[in-house]
N, C-alpha and C positions, 0 to 999 in steps of 0.2 A: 504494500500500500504506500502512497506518495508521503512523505513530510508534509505536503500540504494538505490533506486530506487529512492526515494523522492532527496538523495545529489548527485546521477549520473547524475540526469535530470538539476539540477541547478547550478549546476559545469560545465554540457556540452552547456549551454545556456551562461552562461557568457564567456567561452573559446573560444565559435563558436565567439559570437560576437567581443569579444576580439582579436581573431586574423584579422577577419575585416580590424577593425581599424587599427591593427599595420602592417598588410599587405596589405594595398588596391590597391596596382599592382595588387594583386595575384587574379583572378577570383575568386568572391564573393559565386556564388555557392560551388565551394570547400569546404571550411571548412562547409559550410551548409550542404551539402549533407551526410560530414560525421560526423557532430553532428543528423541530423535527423536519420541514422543506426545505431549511441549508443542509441538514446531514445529509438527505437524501441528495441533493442537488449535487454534493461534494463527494457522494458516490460511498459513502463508510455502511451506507443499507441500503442493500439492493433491494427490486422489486422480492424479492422469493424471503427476503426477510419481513419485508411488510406479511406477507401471509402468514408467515410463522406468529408474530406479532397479534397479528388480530385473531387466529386461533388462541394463542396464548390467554387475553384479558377479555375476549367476546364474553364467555360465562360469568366473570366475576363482576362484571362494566353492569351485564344484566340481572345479575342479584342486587347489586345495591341500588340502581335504579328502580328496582318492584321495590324495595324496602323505603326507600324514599318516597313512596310514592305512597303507600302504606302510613307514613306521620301527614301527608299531606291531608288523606282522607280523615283520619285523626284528627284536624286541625279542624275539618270541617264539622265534626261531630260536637266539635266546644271541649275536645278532654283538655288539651294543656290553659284553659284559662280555668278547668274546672280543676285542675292539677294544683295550679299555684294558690287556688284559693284553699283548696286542703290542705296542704303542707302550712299556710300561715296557720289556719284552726289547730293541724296537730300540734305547732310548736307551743301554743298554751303559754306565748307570753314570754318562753326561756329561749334565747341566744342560741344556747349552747342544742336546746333538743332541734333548733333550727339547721343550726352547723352539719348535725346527724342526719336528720333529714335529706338536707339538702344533698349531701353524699349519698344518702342511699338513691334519692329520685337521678341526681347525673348517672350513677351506673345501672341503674334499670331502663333509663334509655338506653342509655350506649346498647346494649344487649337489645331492645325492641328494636332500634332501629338500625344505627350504624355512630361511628365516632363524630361523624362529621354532621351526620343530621341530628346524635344528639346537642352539639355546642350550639347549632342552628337555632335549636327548639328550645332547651333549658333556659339558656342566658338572655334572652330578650324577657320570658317567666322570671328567670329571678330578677332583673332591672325593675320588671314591673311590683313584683313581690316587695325590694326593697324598696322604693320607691314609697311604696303604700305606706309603708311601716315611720317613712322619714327618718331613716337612718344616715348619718353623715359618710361623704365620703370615703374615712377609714376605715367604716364598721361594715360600708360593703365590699370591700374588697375581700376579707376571708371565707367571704360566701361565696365569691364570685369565683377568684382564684382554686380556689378547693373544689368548688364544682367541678370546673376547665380542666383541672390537673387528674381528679379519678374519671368524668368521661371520656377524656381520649385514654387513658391509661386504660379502661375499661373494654377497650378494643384488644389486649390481650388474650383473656382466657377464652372468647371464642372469633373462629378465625370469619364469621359471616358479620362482623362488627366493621369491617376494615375494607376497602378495594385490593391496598396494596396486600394487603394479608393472603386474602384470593386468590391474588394473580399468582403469588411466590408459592400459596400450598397446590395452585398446577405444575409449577415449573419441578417442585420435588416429588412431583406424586404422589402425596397424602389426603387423605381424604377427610371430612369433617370431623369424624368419630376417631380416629386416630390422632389428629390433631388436638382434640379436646382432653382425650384420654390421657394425653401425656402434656397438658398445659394448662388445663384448668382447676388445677389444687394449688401447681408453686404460682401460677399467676394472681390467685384468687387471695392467696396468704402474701404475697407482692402488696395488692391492694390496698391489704387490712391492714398490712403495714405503714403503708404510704396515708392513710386516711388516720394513722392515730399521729404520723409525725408533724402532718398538716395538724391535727389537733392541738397538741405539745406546742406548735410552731406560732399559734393564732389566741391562744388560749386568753392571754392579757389583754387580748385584742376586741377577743367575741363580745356584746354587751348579753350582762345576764339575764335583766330583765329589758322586753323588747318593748319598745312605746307602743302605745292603744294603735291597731291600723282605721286607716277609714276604711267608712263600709264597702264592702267592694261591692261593684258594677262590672265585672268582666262579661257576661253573659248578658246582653244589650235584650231589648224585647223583641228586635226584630230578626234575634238570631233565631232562624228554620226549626233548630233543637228546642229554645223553652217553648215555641207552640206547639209542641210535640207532648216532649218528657217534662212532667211538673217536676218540680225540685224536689220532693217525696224519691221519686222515682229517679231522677238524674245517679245516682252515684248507682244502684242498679243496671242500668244501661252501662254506663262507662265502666263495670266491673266484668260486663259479658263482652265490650268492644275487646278489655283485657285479656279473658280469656280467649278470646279468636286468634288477638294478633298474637300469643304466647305460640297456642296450636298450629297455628303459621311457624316459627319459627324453630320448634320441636320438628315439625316436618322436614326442615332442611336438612336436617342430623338423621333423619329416618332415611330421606331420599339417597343422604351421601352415604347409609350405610349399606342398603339394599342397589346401591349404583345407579340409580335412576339422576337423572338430571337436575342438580341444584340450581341452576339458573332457572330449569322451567318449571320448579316446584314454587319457586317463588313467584313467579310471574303466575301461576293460578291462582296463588294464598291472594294477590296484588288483586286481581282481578273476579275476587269472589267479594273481599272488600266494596271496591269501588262498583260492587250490583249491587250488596248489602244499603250502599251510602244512595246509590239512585232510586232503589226502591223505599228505603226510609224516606231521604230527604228530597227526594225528589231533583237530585242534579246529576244530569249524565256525567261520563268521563270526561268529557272531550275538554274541561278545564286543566287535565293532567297534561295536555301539550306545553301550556303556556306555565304552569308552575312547576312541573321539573325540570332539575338543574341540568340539562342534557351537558351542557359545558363537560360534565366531568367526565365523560362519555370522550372527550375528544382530546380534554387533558391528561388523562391517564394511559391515551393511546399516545398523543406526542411524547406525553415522557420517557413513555418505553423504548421508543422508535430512538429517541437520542442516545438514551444509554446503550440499547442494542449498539448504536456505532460506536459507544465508547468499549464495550464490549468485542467488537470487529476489530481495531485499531489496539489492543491490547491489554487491555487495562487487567482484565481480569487472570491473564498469565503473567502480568506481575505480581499480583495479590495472593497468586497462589504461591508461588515462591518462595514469598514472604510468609503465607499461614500454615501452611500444609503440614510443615514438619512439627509445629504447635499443637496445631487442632487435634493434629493424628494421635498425640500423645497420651489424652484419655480426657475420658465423659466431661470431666470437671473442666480440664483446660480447654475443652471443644468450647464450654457452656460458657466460658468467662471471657476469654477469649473473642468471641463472635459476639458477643452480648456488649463486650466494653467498645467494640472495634465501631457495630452498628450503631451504638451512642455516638460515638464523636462522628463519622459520618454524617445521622443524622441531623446533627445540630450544626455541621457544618455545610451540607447539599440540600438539607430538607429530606424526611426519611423515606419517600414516594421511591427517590433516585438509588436513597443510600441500600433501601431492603435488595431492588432490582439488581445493583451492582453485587450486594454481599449472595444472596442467592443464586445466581448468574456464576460464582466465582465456587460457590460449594459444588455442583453439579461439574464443576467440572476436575476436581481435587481427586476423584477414582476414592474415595471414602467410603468405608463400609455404611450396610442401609441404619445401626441404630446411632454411630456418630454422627451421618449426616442428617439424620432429623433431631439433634439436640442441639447443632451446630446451628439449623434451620429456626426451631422455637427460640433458640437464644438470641437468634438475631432478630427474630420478632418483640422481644424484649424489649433489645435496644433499641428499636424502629418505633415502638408503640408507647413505653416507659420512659427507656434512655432519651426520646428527642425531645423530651420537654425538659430540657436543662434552658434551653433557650427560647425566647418566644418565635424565633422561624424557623426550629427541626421541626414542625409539622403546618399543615392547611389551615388544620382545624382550631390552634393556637391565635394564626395569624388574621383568620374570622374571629374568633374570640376578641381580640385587641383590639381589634375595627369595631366591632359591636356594642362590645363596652364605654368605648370611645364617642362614640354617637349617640348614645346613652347618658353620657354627661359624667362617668366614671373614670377619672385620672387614675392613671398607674402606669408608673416609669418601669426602664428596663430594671434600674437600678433596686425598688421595689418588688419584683420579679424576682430577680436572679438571688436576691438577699432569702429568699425565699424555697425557691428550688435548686441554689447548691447548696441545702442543705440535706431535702428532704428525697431528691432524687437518683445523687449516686448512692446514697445508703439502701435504699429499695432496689433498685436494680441488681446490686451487688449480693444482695439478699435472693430475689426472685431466682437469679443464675444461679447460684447455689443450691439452692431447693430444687432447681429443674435437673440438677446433676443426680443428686441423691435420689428424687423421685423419679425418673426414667429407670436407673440404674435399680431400683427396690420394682420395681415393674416387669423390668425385663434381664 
C-alpha cells in the first residue's frame, strides 16, 4: 500500500474524530460519513470490504434501531413523565433515597433500551425532576452525573444495550447467552461498585432533606393517555407496557440462544408495540420515520469503514506485536490487559473506534477460543466503563454534556474529571478482575 494512502487514512481518522470532539453539536455522522469517502477515495477499503462491512453491523445497526424505536413508542404512552413523577413521590422528601433511585431508574433503562437512548430519555427527566424540586446548581449535579456515569456503564453486563457491543460480539462469534453468561455477574458487581463510590464521592454533596416540589403537571389534559387511563388506573397500564417491553427483550436472549435472528426478533417485539400504541392510541407508525435517529445507522457504518482502513494499512499487526505475547500469558493478564489498553483508547478515539480496533486486533492474534473471549468482555469493559474517565470516550457522554448544558446545568471538565478519576479506574480495575476469576471458576 502507498505512504500516501497509508498518511490519508491516518490523518483522516484523527481529523474525523477530532472534529467530534471539538464539534459535538454538530451531528456525529457528519464528519464520519465524510472521513469514511476519503478512505475509500484513497483506496485503504475496497469495494468487497464495504460488503464485508455492512454484513458485519447490518444486525446490530437493526437491533438498536427497533429498541429505539420501542422508548419512542414509550414516550408516547406518557411512561417517562409518569416515571419522573414516581421516583420524586418514592424519594419521600430524602436526597439521599433520591440519589438510589435515580441509579436504579438510569440502569433499568440502559437494559430496556440501549446506552445511548437511555442518556436520551433519563437526563432531560431528571432536569425536569430537579428543576421541580428547585435544587441549586451543585445539588444537581450528583444526580445528574451519577445517572450518566451507571447508564452508559450499564451497557456492560448485556451486550443488546450497546451498537458497538453488537457489532464486536459478531466479529468474535459469540452469541447473547454466552456473552451474558460470562459478563453479567463481574459487570453487575462492577456496577455496584461504581454506584456506592459515586455514593462515598457525593455524599456531602447530596441534600438530605429535599425542598417541597411543585405540583406536577407532566401529563397535560390533552395528552391521548389521560382521556384514556384515569390516574387510578395509569400506573397499571405503564406496569403491563413494563412487562411487554421486558418480554421483548428476554426474547433477544431466547432468539440468540435457539439461533434464530436477533435483529428480527427485535424488529417484531418493535413492531407488535407500535400496533399495541395504534390500536390504543390511535397513531399509526409512520411518525417513527421522522423521530428515529437513522443518523446512527450511517455513523456507525462510516466509522467502521475508517477503521476497517486503518485496519488495511496496518494498525492492527502492530498491536498484535505488541499484545500477543501478554494477553497469551493467562486469563488474568488477557482481562487486565485488554480492559486497561480499551480505557485509554477509549478516552483517547472515543470507544465506537477504540472497541472496532481492539477486537479487529484479537481475531487476528490465533488465541485460543476461552482467552479470546475474556480478552473480548475485557475490552468491553474498557469501551463501556473504562471510557468515561473522560467526557469524549463515548457519544453518549458527549449528549449528556450538550443536554445538560441546555438545561441551564454548569459542569466543567474540571468538575468531571475530579470526579471520575477517582471512581473509575478503581471499578474497572475491579470489574477485570472479577471477569478473570469468574470465567476461569466457569470454565
Amino acid at each position: 500500500m502507498h505512504d500516501l494512502t497509508v498518511l490519508m487514512t491516518i490523518c483522516t481518522f484523527f481529523l474525523t474524530i477530532g472534529f467530534i470532539f471539538w464539534k459535538p453539536n454538530v451531528n456525529e455522522a457528519i464528519p464520519a460519513t465524510v472521513g469514511a469517502i476519503i478512505v475509500i477515495l484513497c483506496g485503504s477499503v475496497s469495494l468487497a470490504d464495504l460488503g464485508q462491512i455492512t454484513e458485519t453491523i447490518s444486525g446490530a445497526a437493526v437491533t438498536i434501531i427497533a429498541t429505539i424505536v420501542m422508548a419512542i413508542v414509550l414516550e408516547s404512552f406518557g411512561f417517562f413523565y409518569w416515571a419522573a413523577e414516581l421516583l420524586t413521590r418514592k424519594a419521600k422528601g430524602s436526597g439521599i433515597r433520591l440519589f438510589w433511585l435515580t441509579n436504579l431508574f438510569c440502569f433499568l433503562m440502559t437494559l430496556f433500551v440501549n446506552n445511548d437512548g437511555s442518556i436520551l430519555i433519563t437526563t432531560p427527566i431528571l432536569l425536569i425532576l430537579l428543576q421541580n424540586m428547585g435544587l441549586k446548581n451543585h445539588q444537581k449535579i450528583p444526580y445528574l452525573l451519577s445517572g450518566a456515569l451507571i447508564a452508559t456503564a450499564s451497557s456492560a453486563p448485556i451486550g443488546v444495550s450497546n451498537i458497538v457491543n453488537l457489532i464486536a460480539l459478531k466479529i468474535v462469534h459469540m452469541d447473547l447467552y454466552m456473552h451474558t453468561a460470562m459478563m453479567f455477574i463481574p459487570a453487575s458487581l462492577g456496577l455496584a461498585l461504581l454506584s456506592l463510590l459515586l455514593f462515598a464521592t457525593f455524599y456531602r454533596v447530596l441534600p438530605k432533606k429535599l425542598p417541597p416540589a411543585a405540583r406536577w403537571n407532566l401529563l397535560p389534559g390533552s395528552h391521548p393517555l389521560k382521556e384514556i387511563v384515569t390516574t387510578e388506573n395509569r400506573t397499571a397500564f405503564m406496569r403491563n407496557i413494563l412487562i411487554f417491553v421486558l418480554s421483548v427483550r428476554l426474547s433477544l436472549f431466547a432468539a440468540s440462544y435457539i439461533h434464530f435472528p436477533v435483529s428480527l426478533m427485535a424488529v417484531i417485539g418493535s413492531s407488535l408495540l407500535l400496533a399495541w400504541r395504534w390500536i390504543f392510541l390511535k397513531i399509526p407508525p409512520t411518525d417513527m420515520i421522522k423521530k428515529t435517529p437513522w443518523y446512527i445507522l450511517l455513523f456507525a457504518f462510516s466509522m467502521y469503514v475508517i477503521i476497517y482502513g486503518l485496519n488495511n494499512i496496518g494498525l492492527t499487526e502492530w498491536l498484535i506485536q505488541l499484545l500477543q505475547p501478554i494477553v497469551s500469558g493467562s486469563l488474568l493478564n488477557a482481562s487486565v490487559l485488554m480492559g486497561t489498553l480499551l480505557s485509554v483508547l477509549s478516552n483517547l478515539f472515543n470507544n465506537h473506534p477504540a472497541l472496532m480496533v481492539g477486537t479487529l486486533t484479537l481475531m487476528s492474534m490465533g488465541l485460543d477460543p476461552l482467552t479470546l473471549k475474556i480478552a473480548y468482555l475485557a475490552s468491553v469493559i474498557g469501551s463501556d466503563i473504562g471510557s468515561l474517565l473522560l467526557p469524549i470516550g463515548t457519544l453518549a457522554t458527549l449528549m449528556w454534556m450538550h443536554i445538560i448544558r441546555k438545561g441551564g446545568v454548569k459542569i466543567s471538565w474540571g468538575q468531571y474529571l475530579k470526579v471520575t478519576s477517582f471512581v473509575i479506574p478503581i471499578t474497572v480495575i475491579f470489574t477485570l478482575i472479577i471477569l478473570s476469576y469468574w470465567v476461569s471458576w466457569l470454565f
